[in-house]
BALOBA-1460 file (C-alpha; in Angstrom, 3 decimals):
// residues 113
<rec num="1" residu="x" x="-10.669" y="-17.263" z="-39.636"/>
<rec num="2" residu="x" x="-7.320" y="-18.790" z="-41.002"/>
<rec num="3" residu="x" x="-5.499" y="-20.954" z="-38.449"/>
<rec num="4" residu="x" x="-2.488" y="-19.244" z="-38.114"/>
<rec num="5" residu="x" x="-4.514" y="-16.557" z="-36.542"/>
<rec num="6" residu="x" x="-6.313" y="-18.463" z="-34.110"/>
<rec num="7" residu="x" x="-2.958" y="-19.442" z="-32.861"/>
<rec num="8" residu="x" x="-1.642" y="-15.940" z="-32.703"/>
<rec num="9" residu="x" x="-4.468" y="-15.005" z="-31.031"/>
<rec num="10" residu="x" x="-4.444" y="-17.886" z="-28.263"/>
<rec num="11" residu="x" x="-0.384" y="-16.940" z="-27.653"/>
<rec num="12" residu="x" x="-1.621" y="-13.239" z="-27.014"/>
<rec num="13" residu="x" x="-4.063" y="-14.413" z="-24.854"/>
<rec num="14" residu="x" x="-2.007" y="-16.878" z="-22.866"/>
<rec num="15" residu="x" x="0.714" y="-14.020" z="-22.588"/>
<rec num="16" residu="x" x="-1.911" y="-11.430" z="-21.013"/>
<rec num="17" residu="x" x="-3.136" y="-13.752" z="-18.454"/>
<rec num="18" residu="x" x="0.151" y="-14.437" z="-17.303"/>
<rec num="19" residu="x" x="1.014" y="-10.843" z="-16.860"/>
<rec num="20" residu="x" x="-1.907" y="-10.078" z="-15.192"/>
<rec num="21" residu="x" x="-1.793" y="-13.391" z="-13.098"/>
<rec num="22" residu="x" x="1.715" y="-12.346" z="-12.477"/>
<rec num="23" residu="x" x="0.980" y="-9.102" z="-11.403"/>
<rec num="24" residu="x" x="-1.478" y="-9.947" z="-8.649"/>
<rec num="25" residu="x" x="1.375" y="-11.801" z="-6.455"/>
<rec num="26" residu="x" x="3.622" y="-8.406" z="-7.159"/>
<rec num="27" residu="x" x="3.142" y="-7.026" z="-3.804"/>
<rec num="28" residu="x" x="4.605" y="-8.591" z="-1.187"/>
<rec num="29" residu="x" x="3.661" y="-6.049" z="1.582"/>
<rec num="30" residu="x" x="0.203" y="-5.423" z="2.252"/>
<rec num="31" residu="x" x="-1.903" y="-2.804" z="4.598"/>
<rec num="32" residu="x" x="-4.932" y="-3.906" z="6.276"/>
<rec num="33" residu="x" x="-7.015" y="-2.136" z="9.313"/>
<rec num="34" residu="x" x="-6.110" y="1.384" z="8.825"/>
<rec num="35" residu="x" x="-8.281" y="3.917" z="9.846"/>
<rec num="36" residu="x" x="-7.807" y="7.502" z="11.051"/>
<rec num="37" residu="x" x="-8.416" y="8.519" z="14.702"/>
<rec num="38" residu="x" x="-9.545" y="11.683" z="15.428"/>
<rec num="39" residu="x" x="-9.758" y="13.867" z="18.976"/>
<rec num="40" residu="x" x="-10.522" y="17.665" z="17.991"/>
<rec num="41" residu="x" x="-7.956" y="18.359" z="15.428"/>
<rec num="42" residu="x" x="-5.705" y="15.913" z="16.595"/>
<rec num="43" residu="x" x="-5.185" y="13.004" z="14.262"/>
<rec num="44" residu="x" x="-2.998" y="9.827" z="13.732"/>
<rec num="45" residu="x" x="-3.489" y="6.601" z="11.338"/>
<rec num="46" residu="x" x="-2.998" y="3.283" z="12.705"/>
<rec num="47" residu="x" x="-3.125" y="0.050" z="11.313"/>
<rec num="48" residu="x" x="-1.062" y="-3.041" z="10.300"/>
<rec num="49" residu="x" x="1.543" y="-4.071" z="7.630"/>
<rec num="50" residu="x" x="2.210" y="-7.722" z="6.525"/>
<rec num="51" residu="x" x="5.445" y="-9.331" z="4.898"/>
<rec num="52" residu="x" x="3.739" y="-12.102" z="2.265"/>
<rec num="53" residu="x" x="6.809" y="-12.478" z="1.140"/>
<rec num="54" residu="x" x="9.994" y="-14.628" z="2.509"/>
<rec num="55" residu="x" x="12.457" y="-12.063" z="2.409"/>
<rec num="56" residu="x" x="12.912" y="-9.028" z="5.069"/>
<rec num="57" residu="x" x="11.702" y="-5.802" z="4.080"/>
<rec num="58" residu="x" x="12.269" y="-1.809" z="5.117"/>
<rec num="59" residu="x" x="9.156" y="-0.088" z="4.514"/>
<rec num="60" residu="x" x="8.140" y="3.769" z="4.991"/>
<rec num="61" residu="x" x="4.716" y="4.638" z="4.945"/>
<rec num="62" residu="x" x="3.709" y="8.317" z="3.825"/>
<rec num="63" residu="x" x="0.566" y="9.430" z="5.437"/>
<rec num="64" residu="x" x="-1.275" y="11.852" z="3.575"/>
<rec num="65" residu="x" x="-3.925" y="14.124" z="5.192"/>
<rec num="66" residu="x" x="-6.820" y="15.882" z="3.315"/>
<rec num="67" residu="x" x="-9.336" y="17.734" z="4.126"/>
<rec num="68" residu="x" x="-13.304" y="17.727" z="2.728"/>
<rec num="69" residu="x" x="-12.526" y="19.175" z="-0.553"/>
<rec num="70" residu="x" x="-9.571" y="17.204" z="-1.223"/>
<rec num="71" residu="x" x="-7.074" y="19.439" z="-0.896"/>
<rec num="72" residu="x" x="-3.691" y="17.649" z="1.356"/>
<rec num="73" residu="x" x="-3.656" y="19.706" z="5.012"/>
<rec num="74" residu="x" x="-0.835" y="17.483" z="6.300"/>
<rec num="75" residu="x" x="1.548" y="14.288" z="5.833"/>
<rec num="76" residu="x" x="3.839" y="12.218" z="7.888"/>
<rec num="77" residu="x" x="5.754" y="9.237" z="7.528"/>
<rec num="78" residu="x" x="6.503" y="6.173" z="9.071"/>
<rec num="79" residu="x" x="9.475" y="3.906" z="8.784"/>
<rec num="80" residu="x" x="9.722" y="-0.315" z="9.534"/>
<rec num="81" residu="x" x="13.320" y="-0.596" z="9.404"/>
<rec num="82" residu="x" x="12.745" y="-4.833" z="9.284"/>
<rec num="83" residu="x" x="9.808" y="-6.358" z="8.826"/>
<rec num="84" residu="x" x="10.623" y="-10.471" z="8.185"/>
<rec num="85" residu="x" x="9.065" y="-12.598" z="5.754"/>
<rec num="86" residu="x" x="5.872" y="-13.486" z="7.199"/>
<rec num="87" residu="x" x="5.627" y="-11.360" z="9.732"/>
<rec num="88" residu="x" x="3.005" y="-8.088" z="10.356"/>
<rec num="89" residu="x" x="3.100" y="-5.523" z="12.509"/>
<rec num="90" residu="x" x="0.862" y="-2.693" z="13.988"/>
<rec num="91" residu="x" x="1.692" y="0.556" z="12.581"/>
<rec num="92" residu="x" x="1.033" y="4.183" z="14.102"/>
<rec num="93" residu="x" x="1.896" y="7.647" z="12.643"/>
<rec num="94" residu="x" x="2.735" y="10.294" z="15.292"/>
<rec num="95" residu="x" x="-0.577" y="12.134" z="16.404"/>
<rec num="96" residu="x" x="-0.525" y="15.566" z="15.201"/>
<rec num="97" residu="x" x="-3.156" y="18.749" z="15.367"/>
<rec num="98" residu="x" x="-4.450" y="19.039" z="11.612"/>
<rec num="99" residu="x" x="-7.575" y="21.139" z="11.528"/>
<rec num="100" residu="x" x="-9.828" y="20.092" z="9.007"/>
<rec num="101" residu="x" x="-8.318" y="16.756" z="8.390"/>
<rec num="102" residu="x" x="-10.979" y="14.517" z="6.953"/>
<rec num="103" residu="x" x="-9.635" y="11.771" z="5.116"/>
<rec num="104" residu="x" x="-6.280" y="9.941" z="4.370"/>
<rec num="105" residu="x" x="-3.890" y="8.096" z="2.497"/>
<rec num="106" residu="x" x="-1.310" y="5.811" z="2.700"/>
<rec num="107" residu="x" x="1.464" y="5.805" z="0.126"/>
<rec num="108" residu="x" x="4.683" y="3.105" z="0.332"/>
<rec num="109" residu="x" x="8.016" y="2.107" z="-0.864"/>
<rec num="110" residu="x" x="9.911" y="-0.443" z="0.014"/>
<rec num="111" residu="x" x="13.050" y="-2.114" z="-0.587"/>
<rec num="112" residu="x" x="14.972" y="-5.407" z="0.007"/>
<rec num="113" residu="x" x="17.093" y="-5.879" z="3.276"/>
């Protein structure tokens, strides 16, 4: 294999893992804990967000509802209006009667303060 090539290809691979190594850090706010809680058809999702980053954030959370096929039976949202860098916070969407809710997911946007 000519030189020239082995240094093209060592650029393209330096480049790549940067992206990707780049990419990892990307998300400054993370979930962790949540879990549905069920009583009859009544169900909520509770768990907690954390700021990794150093800046305040405003966060909304969608909640998405499904039942055992898949198909959505419900959503809700809730909304952090500051969350400060470092910082986490216990999370809880408003309980609500959802027959046949099975599973869930949590969808969310942010932006900068």
């Amino acid at each position: 294999m000519p030189r020239s090539r082995i240094i093209v290809l060592l650029i393209a691979l330096g480049f790549a893992g940067f992206v990707f190594y780049s990419l990892l850090g990307n998300q400054p706010i993370k979930i962790t804990g949540q879990r549905m809680e069920q009583s009859g058809a009544t169900v909520d999702v509770a768990g907690r967000v954390e700021n990794t980053s150093r800046s305040p954030e405003a966060i909304t959370l969608e909640v998405h509802y499904y039942d055992r096929q898949g198909r959505a039976v419900g959503q809700d949202t809730v909304r952090i209006d500051r969350l400060g860098g470092g910082e986490s916070q216990e999370f809880r969407s408003p309980k609500r009667e959802i027959p046949g809710a099975a599973t869930f997911s949590i969808y969310m946007n942010h932006e900068r303060n």
